[in-house]
ROMARDO-7814 format. One line per 5 residues: number of its first residue (from 0); their letters; for each residue x, y, z negated of N, C-alpha, C. Coordinates in Angstrom, 3 decimals, m for minus. Each point is the difference from the previous one (the first is absolute). Last residue first. Layout:
REM ROMARDO-7814
NUM = A = X/Y/Z/X/Y/Z/X/Y/Z ~ ...
***
This chain:
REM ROMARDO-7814
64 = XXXXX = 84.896/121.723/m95.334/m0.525/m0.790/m0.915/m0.704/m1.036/0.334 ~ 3.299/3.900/1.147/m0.959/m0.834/0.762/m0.076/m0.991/m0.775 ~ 1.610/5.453/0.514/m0.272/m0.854/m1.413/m0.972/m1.403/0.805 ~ 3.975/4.360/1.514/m1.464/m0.771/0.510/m0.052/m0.904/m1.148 ~ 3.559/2.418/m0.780/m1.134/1.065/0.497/m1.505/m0.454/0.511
59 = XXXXX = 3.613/m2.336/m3.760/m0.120/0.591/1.357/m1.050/0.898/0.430 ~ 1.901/m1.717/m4.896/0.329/1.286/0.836/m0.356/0.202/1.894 ~ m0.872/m4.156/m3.003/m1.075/1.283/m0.288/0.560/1.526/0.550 ~ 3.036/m4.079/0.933/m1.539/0.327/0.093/m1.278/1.035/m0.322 ~ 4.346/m0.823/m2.277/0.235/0.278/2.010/m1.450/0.081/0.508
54 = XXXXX = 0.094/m1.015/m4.472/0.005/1.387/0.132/0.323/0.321/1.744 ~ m2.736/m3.736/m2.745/1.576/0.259/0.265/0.035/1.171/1.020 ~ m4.086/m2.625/m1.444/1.072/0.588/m0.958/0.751/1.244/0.532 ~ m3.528/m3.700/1.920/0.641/1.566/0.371/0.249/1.148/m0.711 ~ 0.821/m5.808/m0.295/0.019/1.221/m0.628/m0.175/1.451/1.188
49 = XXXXX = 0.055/m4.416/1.671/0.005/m0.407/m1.600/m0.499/0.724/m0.396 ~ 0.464/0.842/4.661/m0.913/m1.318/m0.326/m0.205/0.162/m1.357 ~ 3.849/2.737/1.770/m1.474/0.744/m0.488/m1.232/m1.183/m0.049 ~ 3.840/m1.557/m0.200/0.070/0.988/m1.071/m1.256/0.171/0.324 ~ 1.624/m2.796/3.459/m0.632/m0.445/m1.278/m0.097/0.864/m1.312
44 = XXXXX = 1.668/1.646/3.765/m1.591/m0.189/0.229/m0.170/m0.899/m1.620 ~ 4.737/1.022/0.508/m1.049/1.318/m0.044/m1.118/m0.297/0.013 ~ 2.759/m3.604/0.917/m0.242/0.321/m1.515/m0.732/1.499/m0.324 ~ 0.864/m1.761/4.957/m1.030/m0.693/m1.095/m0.232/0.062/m1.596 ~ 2.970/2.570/2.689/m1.068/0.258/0.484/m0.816/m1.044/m0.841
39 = XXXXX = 4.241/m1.286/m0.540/m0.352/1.567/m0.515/m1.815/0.158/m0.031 ~ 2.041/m3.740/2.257/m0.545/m0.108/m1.283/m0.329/1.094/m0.948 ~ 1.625/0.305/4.403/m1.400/m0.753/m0.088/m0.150/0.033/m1.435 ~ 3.946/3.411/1.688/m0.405/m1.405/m0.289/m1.467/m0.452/m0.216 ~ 1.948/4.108/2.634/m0.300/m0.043/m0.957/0.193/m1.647/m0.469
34 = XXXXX = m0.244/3.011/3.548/1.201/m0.526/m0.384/0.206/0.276/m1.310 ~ m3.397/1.093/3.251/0.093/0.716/m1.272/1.181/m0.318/m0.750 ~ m1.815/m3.054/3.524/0.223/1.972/0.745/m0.248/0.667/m0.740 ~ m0.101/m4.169/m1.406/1.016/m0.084/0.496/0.447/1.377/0.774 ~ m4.000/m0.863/m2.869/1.282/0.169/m0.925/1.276/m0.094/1.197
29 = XXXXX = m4.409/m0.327/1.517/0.345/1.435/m0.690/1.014/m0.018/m0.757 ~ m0.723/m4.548/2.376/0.088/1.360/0.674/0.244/1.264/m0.092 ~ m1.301/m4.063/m3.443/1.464/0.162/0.863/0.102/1.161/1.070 ~ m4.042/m0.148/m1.713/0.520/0.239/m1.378/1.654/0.193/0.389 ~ m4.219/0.217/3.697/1.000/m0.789/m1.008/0.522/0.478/m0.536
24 = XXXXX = m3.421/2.876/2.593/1.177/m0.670/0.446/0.338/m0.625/m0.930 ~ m4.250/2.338/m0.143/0.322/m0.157/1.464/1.481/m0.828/0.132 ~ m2.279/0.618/m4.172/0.070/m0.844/0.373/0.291/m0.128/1.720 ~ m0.617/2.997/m3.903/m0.815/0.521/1.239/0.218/m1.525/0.726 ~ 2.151/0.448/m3.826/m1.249/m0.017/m0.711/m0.844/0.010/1.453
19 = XXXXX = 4.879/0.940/0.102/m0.296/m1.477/0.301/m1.456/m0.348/m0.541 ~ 1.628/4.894/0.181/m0.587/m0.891/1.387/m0.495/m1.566/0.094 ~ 0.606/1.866/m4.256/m0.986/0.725/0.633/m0.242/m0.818/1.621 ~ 3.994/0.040/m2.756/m1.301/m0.723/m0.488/m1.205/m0.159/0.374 ~ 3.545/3.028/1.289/0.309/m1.845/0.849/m0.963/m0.691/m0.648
14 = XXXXX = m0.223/4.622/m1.395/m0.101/0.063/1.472/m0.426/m1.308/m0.163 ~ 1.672/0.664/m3.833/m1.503/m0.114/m0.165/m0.449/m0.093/1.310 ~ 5.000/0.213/m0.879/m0.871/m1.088/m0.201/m1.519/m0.251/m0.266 ~ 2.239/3.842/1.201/0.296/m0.924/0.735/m0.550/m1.107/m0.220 ~ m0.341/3.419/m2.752/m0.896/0.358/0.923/0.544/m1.182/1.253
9 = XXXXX = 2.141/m0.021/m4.201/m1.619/m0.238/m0.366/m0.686/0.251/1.196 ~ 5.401/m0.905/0.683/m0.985/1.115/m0.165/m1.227/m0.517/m0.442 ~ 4.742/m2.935/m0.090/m1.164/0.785/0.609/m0.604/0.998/m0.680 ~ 5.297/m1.677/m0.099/m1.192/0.205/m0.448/m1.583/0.485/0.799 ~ 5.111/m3.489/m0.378/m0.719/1.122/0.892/m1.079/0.765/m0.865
4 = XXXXX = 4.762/m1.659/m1.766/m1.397/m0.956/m0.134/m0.819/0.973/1.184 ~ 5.566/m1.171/0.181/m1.250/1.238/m0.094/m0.939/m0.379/0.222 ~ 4.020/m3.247/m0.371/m0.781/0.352/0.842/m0.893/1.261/m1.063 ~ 5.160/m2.222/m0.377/m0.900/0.131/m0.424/m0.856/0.951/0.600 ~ 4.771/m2.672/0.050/m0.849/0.866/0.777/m1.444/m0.147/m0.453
***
């Protein structure tokens, strides 16, 4: 039995980046009412930290630098 990789959206993951940038709630919090994994969420931020390369990013609508 083999699992289906999920995929996000550039616009999803620029949202959750975003909120956890607003700092009103934890890193664990937005990933658990996004059912998502923590570490996800933390490997997205650390992208846009490294590089605002990467294209999920540069595709959002709000740009927070």
């Amino acid at each position: 039995m083999s699992r289906t990789r999920r995929n996000f959206s550039a616009k999803f993951k620029s949202e959750l980046v975003i909120e956890l940038l607003k700092g009103e709630k934890d890193l664990n919090t937005i990933a658990t009412e996004n059912n998502i994994q923590p570490n996800l969420l933390r490997n997205w931020n650390g992208r846009r930290n490294s590089s605002i390369k990467h294209p999920w990013f540069l595709m959002t609508h709000e740009r927070i630098i």
